[in-house]
C-alpha positions as CSV (number, residue, x, y, z in Angstrom):
1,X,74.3,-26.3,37.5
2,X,72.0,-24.0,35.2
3,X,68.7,-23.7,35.4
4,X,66.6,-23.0,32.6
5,X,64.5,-19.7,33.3
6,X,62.0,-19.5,30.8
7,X,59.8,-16.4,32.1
8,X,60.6,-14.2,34.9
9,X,57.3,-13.3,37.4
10,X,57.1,-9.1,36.8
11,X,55.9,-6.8,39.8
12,X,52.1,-6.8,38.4
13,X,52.2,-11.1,38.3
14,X,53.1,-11.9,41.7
15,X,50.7,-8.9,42.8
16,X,47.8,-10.5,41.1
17,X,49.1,-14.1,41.7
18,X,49.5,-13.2,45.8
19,X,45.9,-11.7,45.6
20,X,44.4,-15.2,43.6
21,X,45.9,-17.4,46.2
22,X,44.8,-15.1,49.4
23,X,40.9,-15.1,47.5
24,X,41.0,-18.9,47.5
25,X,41.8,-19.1,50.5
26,X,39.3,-17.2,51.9
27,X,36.7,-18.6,49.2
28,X,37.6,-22.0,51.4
29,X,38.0,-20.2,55.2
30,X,35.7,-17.8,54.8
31,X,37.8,-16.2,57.8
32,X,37.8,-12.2,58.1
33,X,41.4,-12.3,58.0
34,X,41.7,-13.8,55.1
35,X,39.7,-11.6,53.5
36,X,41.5,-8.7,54.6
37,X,44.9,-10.5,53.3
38,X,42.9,-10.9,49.9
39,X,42.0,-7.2,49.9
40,X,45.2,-6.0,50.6
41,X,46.6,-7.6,47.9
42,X,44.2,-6.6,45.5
43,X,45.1,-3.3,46.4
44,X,48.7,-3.9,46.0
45,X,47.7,-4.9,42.1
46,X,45.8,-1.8,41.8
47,X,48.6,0.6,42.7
48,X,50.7,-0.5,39.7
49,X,48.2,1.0,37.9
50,X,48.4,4.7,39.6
51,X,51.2,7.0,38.3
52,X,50.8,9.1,40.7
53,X,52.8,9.0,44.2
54,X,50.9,11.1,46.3
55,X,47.3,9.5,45.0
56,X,48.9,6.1,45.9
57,X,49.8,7.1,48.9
58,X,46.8,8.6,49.9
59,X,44.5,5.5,48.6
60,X,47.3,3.0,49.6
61,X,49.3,3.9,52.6
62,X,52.8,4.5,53.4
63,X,53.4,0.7,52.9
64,X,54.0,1.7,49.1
65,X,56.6,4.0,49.4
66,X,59.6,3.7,47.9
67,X,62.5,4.4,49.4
């Protein structure tokens, strides 16, 4: 059984494609939790755009470190 891959998701995809689908669902829920979800993705998109470690983890959090 093969599959046919025709494009691989990078990194910087699924961040902003996890950050559309948590905005729609808030745009629907209008739910504070959803809207936290929404920005924490969203911030997860933005770090791939920071070179530097320590700025990303001072804006970000530990939860970006790499290990």
């Amino acid at each position: 059984m093969s599959a046919d891959i025709t494009h691989l998701e990078t990194r910087v995809e699924r961040h902003l494609r996890e950050y559309s689908e948590h905005r729609e669902r808030f745009e629907v829920s209008r739910d504070i939790k959803d809207a936290l979800a929404a920005g924490r993705a969203w911030s997860r998109f933005l770090a791939e755009f920071v070179p530097d470690g320590k700025t990303k983890e001072a804006v970000h959090g530990h939860a970006l470190r790499r290990r």
